[in-house]
C-alpha positions as CSV (number, residue, x, y, z in Angstrom):
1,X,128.4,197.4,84.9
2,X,128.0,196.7,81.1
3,X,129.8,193.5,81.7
4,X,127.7,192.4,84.5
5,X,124.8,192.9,81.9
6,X,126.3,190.9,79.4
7,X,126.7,187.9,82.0
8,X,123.1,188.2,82.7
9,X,121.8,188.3,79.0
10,X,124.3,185.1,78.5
11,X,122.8,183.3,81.2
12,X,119.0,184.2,80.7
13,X,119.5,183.3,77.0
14,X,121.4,179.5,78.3
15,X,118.3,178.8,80.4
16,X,115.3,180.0,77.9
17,X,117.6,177.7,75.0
18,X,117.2,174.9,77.7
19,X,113.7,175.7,78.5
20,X,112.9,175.1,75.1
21,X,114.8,172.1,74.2
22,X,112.6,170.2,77.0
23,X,109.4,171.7,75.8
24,X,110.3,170.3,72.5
25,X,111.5,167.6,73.4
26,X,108.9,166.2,75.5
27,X,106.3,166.8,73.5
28,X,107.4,165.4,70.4
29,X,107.9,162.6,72.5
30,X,104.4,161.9,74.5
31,X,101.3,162.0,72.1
32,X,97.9,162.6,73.5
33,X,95.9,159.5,72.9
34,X,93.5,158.9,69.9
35,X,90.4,156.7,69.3
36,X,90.6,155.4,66.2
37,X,88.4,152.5,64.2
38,X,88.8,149.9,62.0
39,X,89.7,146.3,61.3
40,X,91.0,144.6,63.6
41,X,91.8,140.7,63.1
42,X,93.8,138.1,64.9
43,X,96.6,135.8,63.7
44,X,98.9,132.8,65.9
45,X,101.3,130.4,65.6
46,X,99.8,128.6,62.9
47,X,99.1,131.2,60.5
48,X,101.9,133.8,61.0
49,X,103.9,133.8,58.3
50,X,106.0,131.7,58.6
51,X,104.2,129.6,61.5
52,X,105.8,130.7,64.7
53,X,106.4,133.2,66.9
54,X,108.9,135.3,64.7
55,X,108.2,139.4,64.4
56,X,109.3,141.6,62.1
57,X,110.2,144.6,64.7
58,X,111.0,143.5,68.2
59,X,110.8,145.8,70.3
60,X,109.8,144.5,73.9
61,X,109.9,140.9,72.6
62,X,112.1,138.5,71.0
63,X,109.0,136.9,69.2
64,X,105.5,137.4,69.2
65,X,103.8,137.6,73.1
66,X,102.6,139.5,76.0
67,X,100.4,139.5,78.7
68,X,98.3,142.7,77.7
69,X,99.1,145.3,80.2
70,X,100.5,148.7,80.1
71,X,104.3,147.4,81.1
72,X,103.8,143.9,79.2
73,X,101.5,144.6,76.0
74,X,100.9,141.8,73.4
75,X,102.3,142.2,69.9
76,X,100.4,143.3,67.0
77,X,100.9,143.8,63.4
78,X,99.7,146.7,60.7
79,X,101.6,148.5,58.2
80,X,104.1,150.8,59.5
81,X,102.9,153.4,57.7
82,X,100.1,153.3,59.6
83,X,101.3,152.5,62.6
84,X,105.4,152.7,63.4
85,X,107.0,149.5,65.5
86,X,106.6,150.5,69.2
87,X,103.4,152.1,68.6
88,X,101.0,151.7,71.3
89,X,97.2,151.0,71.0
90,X,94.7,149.5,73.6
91,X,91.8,147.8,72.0
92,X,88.7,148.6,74.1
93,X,86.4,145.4,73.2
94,X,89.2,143.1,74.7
95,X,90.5,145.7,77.2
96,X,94.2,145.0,76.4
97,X,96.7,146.5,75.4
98,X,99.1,145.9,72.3
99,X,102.5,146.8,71.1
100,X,102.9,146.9,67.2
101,X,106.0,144.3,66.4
102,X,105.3,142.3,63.8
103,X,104.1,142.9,59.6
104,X,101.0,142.2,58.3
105,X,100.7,141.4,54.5
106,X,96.8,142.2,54.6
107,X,97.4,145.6,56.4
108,X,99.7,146.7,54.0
109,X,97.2,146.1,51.0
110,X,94.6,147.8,53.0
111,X,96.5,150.8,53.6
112,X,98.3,151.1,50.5
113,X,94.2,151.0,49.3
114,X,93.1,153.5,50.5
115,X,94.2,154.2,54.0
116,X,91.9,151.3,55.5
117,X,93.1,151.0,59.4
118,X,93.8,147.4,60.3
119,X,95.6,146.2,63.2
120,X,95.8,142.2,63.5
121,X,96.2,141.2,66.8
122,X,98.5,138.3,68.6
123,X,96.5,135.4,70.1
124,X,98.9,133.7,72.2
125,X,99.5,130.5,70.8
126,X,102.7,127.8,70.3
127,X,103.1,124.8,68.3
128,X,101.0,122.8,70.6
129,X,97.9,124.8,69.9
130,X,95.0,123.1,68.3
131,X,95.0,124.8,65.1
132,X,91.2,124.4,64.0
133,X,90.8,126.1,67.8
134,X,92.9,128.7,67.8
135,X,91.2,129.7,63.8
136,X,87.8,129.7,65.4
137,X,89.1,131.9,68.0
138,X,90.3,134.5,65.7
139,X,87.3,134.7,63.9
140,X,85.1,135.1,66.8
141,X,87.6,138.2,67.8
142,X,87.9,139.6,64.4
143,X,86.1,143.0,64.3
144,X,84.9,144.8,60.9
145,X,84.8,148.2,62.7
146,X,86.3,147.7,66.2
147,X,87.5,150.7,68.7
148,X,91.4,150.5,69.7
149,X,93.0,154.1,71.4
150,X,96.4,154.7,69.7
151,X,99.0,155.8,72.7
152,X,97.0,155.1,75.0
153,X,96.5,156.2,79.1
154,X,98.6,153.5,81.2
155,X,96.0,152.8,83.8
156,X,93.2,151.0,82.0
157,X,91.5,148.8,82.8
158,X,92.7,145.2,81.8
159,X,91.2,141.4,81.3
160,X,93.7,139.8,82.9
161,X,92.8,136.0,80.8
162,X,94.6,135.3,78.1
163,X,92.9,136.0,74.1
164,X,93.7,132.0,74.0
165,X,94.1,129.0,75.9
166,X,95.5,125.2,74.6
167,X,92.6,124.1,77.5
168,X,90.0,126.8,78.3
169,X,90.0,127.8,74.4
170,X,89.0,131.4,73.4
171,X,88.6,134.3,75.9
172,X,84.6,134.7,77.1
C-alpha cells in the first residue's frame, strides 16, 4: 500500500514539474503588447549605411524588406538595447507592421542619451530609386512623437501599398 503511495506522489510530482515548465515557458515567451512613443524616422537604399539593402540582424530577411503584414513585416532599425533583433512593433500612423533587423547609428546615440525611443523604419527602395524622391519621402513619414505597439496583436489592420514606389512615389 505504501508503495502504491509512493508511485502516486512520483507521478503527481512529474506532471505539476511539467505543468510548470509550460507555464513558464510560454509566458516568457509571448509578451502582451505595449503602446509605446517616440521617434520614428525612415531610411532606404540610398542612405543605409552603406547604401543597400544589407542588415545588421537578419532574421526573416536576407537584406532589408517586407511587405508590412503580420507573416511578412518590413525591417526596422533601433538600438538593441531598446529593442532586441526579432522584436515586433506595428506602427499605427502607417498601419504596418515592422520587424527590427537592421542598426541605427542615430538610435543608439538617442538611447545611450537618455533612453530616447527611436525606431527608423525601411522604405522599400533599390538602386533604381530616385534618391531626391525617396529623401522627401522619409521626411514626410518621419514622426517627432509617433504611436508604434511593441509585440503587437496579429490581426491588424494593414495598408496594403507600399511606404514607397520608383513610379507612384510616397504612400498617401
Amino acid at each position: 500500500m505504501v508503495k502504491l503511495q509512493k508511485n502516486q506522489l512520483s507521478k503527481c510530482l512529474l506532471v505539476t514539474v511539467i505543468a510548470l515548465f509550460v507555464v513558464f515557458t510560454l509566458s516568457s515567451a509571448y509578451a502582451a503588447p505595449k503602446t509605446l512613443h517616440g521617434l520614428i524616422t525612415c531610411y532606404g537604399f540610398v542612405d543605409n549605411s552603406p547604401p543597400g539593402t544589407a542588415i545588421a540582424f537578419p532574421i526573416l530577411h536576407s537584406g532589408a524588406g517586407g511587405h508590412g503584414t503580420a507573416a511578412d513585416p518590413i525591417t526596422f532599425a533601433t538600438d538593441q538595447r531598446e529593442h532586441k533583433p526579432g522584436t515586433r512593433v506595428y506602427v499605427t500612423a502607417l498601419q504596418k507592421y515592422f520587424i527590427m533587423e537592421d542598426e541605427c547609428v542615430a538610435c543608439d546615440h538617442d538611447w545611450s542619451n537618455g533612453h530616447k525611443r527611436h525606431i527608423d523604419l525601411w522604405v522599400n527602395s533599390n538602386r533604381h530609386s530616385n534618391a531626391s524622391k525617396l529623401i522627401a519621402c522619409e521626411d514626410r513619414l518621419t514622426q517627432d512623437s509617433g504611436t508604434f505597439i511593441v509585440n503587437p496583436a496579429s490581426n491588424l489592420t494593414v495598408n496594403k501599398t507600399p511606404l514607397f514606389d520608383n513610379i507612384k512615389g510616397c504612400i498617401k
